[in-house]
N, C-alpha and C positions, 0 to 999 in steps of 0.2 A: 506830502511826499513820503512817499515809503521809505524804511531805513534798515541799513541792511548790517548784517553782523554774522560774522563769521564765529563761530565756537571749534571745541577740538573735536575735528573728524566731520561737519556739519556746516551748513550754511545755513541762515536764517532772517526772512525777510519780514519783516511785519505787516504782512495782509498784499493780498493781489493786488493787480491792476484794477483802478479805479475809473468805471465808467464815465461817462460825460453826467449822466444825471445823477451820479453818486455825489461826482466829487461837484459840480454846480447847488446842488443841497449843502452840502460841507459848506459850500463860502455864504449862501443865504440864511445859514442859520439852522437848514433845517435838518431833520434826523433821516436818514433812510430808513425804507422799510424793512424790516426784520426779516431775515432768510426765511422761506417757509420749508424747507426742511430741515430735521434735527440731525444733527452729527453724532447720534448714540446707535440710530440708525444705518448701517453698512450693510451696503452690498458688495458681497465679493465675484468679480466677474471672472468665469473660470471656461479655459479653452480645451480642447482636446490637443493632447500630447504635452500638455504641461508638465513639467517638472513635480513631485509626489511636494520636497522638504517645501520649497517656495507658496506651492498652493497652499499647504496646511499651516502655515504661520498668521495669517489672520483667522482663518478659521479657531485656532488654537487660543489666540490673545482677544478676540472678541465676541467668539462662539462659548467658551467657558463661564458659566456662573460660580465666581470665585469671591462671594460677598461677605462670604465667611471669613476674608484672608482682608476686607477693608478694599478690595477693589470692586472698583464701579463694575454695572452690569452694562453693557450693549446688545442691541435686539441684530441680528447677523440674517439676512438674506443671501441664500447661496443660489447668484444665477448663473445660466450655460450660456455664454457667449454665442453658442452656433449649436446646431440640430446638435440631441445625443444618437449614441451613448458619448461619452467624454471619457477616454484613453489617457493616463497618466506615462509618463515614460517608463516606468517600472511595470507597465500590460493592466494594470488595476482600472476598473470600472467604477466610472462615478456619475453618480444621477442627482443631477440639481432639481431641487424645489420649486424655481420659479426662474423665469426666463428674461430676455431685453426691457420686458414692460413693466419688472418692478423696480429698474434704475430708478424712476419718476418718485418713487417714494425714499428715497434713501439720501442720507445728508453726506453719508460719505461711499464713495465707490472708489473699489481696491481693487487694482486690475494686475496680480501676483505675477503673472508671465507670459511671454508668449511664444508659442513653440515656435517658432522660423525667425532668424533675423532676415532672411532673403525672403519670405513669401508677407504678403499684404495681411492683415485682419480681416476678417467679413465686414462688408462695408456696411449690413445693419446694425452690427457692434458697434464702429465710429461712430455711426450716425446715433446713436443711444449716448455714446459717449458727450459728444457735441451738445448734445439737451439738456442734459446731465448737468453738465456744467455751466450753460448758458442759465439754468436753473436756479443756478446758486446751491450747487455742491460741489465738495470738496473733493478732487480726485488725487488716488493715491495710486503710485505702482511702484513694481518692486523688481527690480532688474532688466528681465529684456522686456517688461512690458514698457519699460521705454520703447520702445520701437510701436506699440499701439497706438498711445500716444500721441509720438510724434508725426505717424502717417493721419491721424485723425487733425491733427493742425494745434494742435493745444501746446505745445511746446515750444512752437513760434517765438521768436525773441525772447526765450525763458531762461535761466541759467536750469542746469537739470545736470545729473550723475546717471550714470550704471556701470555695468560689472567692465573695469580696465579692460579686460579682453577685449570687448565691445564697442567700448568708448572710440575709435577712430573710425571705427562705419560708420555707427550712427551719426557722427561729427560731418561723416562726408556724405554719406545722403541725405541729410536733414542739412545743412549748412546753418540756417538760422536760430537753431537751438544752440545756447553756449554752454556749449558740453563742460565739465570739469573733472574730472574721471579720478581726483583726489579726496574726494569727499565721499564720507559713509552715504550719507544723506541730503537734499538740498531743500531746504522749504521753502517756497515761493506763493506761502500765502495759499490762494485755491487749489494751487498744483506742487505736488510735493513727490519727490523721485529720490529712491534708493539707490545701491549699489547690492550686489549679485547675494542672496545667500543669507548668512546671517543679516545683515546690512539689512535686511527686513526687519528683523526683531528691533533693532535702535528704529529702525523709524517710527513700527508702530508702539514702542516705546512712548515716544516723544510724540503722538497721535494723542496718548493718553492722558501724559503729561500737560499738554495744551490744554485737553477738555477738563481734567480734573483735579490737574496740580501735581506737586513734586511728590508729597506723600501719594498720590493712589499710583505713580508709577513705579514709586521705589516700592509697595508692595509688590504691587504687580510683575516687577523685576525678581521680587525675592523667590514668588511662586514657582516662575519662570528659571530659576538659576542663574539668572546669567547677571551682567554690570546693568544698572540703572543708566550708564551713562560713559562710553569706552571714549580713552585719550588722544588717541589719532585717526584719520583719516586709511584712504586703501592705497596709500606710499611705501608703506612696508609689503606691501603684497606684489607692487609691481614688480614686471619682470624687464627682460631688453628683447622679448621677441617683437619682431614689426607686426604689420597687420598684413592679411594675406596680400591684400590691393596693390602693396607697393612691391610684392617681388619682381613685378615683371617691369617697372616702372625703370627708368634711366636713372632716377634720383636714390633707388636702392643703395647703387654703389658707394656715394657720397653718404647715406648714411652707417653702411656696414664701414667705411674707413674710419669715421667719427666714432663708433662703435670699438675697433681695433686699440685705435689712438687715445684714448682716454687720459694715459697717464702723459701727455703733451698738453701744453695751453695754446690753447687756438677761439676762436670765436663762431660765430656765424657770416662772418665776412670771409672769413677761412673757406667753408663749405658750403658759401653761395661761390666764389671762385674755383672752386675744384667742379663746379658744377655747370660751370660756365654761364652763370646768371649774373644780372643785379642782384643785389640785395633784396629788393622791393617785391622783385618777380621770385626771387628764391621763399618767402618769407610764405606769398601768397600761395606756391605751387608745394613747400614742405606741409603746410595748413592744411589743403585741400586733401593729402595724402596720407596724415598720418594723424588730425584733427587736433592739436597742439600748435603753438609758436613754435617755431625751430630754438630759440633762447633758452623758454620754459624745459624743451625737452632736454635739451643740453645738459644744463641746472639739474634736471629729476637724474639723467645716469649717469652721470659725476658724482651726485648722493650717494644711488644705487651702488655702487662701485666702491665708495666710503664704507656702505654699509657693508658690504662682504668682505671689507676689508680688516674691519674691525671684530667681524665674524670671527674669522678663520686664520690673524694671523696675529702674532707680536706686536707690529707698527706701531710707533707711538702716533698720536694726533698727528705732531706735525709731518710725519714721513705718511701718513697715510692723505693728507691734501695731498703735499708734494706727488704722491702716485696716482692722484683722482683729476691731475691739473687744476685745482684751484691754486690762484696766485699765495695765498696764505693761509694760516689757519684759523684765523677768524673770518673769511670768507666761508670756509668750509663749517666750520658752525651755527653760524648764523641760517646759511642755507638748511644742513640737518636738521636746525632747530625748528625752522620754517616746515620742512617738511615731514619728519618723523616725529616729533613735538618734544624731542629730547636734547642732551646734548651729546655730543660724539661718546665722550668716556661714561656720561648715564647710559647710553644705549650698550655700550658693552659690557658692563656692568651686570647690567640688568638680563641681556642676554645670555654669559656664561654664568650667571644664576639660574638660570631654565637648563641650561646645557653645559652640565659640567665637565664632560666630555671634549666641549669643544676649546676647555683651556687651555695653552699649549705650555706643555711642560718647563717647570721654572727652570733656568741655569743656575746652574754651581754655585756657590757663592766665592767673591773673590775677596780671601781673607790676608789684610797689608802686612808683609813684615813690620816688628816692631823697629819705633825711628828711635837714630839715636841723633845727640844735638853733632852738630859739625865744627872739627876740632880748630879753635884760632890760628887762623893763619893760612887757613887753606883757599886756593886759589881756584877759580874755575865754576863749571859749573856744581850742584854738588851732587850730581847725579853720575856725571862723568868722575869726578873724584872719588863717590862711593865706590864706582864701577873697578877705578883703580886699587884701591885701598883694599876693595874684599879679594881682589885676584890675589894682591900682594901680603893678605893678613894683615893690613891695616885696620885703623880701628872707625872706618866710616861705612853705615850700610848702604849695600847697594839697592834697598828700597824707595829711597828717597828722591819723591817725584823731580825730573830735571826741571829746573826755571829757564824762562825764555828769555830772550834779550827785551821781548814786548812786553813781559814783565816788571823788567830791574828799575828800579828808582831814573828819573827822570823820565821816561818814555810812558805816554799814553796809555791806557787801558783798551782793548777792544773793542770790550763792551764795559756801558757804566754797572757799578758794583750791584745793582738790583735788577737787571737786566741777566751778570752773568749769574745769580744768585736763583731764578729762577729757573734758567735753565739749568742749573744741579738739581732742584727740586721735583722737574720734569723728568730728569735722566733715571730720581729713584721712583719712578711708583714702580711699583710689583706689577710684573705683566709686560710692561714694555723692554725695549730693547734700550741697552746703554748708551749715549749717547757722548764723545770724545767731546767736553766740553773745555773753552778757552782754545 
């Protein structure tokens, strides 16, 4: 059985789906036979009207002889998915080498993007694709060439990623692909799918890594500039716009109110009733529309909404759940943590470190008069007595914090002594707002 594990930013399955005569040798004892193509081998399958930066990142990381630098060499076949010439989005002309019929030799094919999420692939690209991999190689793609992909059938019951934007089409016209639009990258073993952009370079990062270990990627990264290995997922990157499909849809509505109402606690029981559904029917018809649980989405812009809040304002932790509708604030960390891989106060931390700018100007400091001891015999409280005393030139100052009756010997505490003792300690960090404690 395969076994799956998730990393930061990454999913990762240990080897594909296993054949009938794969896995029937497995329990006989016996070995299967060894791929006949090499994975050092890649071909990269390139469309007209692709994207320039998307095409040129395997060409880049597997086309370069960088043996100098301790990274592996890759032999790189650049083939044309469809007749040329081959039009780049930026008008640039490019003429590939070799065409559909050297998929057959290549252990890995990298299918970088594809120009239309609404228009089909050429169906003898699929069809190359489908041999490809019935062949035993490893296909790779790198944003919207999910949509190649997935019209070629290869992504059938797969867990698979691409660029957020995207992720609720292809969620709704492919249904049985289980989209996850939080992850840089997903491995699944023979099929292995990025997210939009950079989100290339980690996969084939991690391409490299597989074939030739941690050292030749952490060079390979070095050449490259960039991280060996980034910490979260595309959570930080999401945004709360919908996807076109559901402007005209009925269910709009009930999402743009969920949308408005953020800082209320409500559920999905909440906005299958406003929407006049079950639950059941709501759950299947939000799916279908917007390629998420309605939960899940809940959860991501309650985050989202944490995260700009700790952006852009003072709030401490706990006033900023209280404004995102999470019942508490360790609900709301847990989730952040889950989903941005940090905790609330690291992430803004870390944030107005990049943007110092975006700190917002400290308050005053609020400096005590000095206390003096409270003279025997005095009655009352000694806040009110100072209050008297300094009007009248008495000798008690009118600094001194009032006590409460919830205070005074015999009566309760509020809160226990380590309870209100942390919330003082909350009230000072630098940055947040004071908090009226006791």
């Amino acid at each position: 059985m395969s076994q799956d594990s998730t990393g930061a930013g990454a999913t990762i399955r240990s080897g594909g789906p296993r054949t009938p005569e794969v896995a029937g040798a497995a329990v006989r004892g016996e070995l299967p036979r060894p791929p006949r193509r090499r994975r050092e081998v890649v071909a990269v399958l390139l469309f007209s009207g692709g994207p320039v930066f998307e095409n040129s990142i395997p060409l880049s990381v597997f086309g370069v002889d960088r043996q100098d630098a301790g990274t592996p060499r890759y032999r790189l076949l650049v083939c044309a998915g469809e007749d040329g010439p081959l039009r780049t989005t930026g008008g640039l002309e490019l003429s590939a080498p070799y065409g559909l019929e050297a998929l057959a030799r290549a252990g890995t094919v990298v299918v970088p993007a594809w120009r239309s999420i609404t228009q089909p692939p050429p169906a003898a690209a699929l069809e190359a694709l489908r041999r490809a991999h019935e062949d035993g190689a490893r296909i790779v793609r790198l944003c919207t060439g999910a949509f190649a992909l997935a019209a070629a059938g290869l992504l059938d019951g797969r867990p698979a990623t691409t660029h957020w934007m995207y992720a609720p089409t292809l969620a709704k016209r492919y249904p049985s692909v289980h989209m996850d639009p939080r992850e840089l990258f997903v491995d699944d073993g023979d099929i292995l799918t990025s997210a939009s952009t950079a989100a290339g370079i980690d996969l084939c990062l991690h391409l490299v890594r597989q074939d030739h270990g941690a050292e030749a990627a952490a060079a390979l990264s070095r050449r490259l500039v960039v991280p060996a290995r980034r910490g979260s997922g595309q959570e930080r990157y999401l945004d709360r716009s919908l996807p076109e499909e559901i402007g005209g849809d009925p269910l709009a509505e009930v999402v743009a109110w969920a949308l408005e109402n953020l800082h209320e606690q409500f559920d999905v029981e909440t906005l299958a009733a406003r929407a006049y559904m079950s639950r059941r029917t709501f759950d299947r018809r939000f799916r279908s529309l917007t390629g998420s649980a309605p939960l899940q989405w809940l959860i991501t812009q309650r985050v989202l909404q944490a995260q700009r809040l700790l952006e852009t304002s003072d709030f401490s932790v706990d006033e900023v759940a209280g404004r995102c509708g999470f019942r508490s604030p360790v609900a709301l960390r847990g989730h952040f943590r889950r989903q941005l891989g940090s905790s609330p106060a690291a992430y803004r931390a870390a944030y107005r470190a990049r943007n110092p700018q975006a700190v917002p100007p400290p308050e005053p400091p609020t400096v005590p008069a000095p206390r003096r001891p409270q003279p025997p015999g005095a009655t009352g409280p000694a806040g009110v007595a100072g209050v008297a005393g300094a009007g009248a030139g008495g000798g008690v100052d009118g600094g001194e914090k009032p006590q409460s009756d919830a205070y005074a010997p015999g009566h309760p505490e509020p809160h226990p002594p380590r309870l209100r003792g942390a919330l003082v300690r909350r009230a000072t960090v630098p940055g947040q707002r004071d908090r009226h404690v006791g």
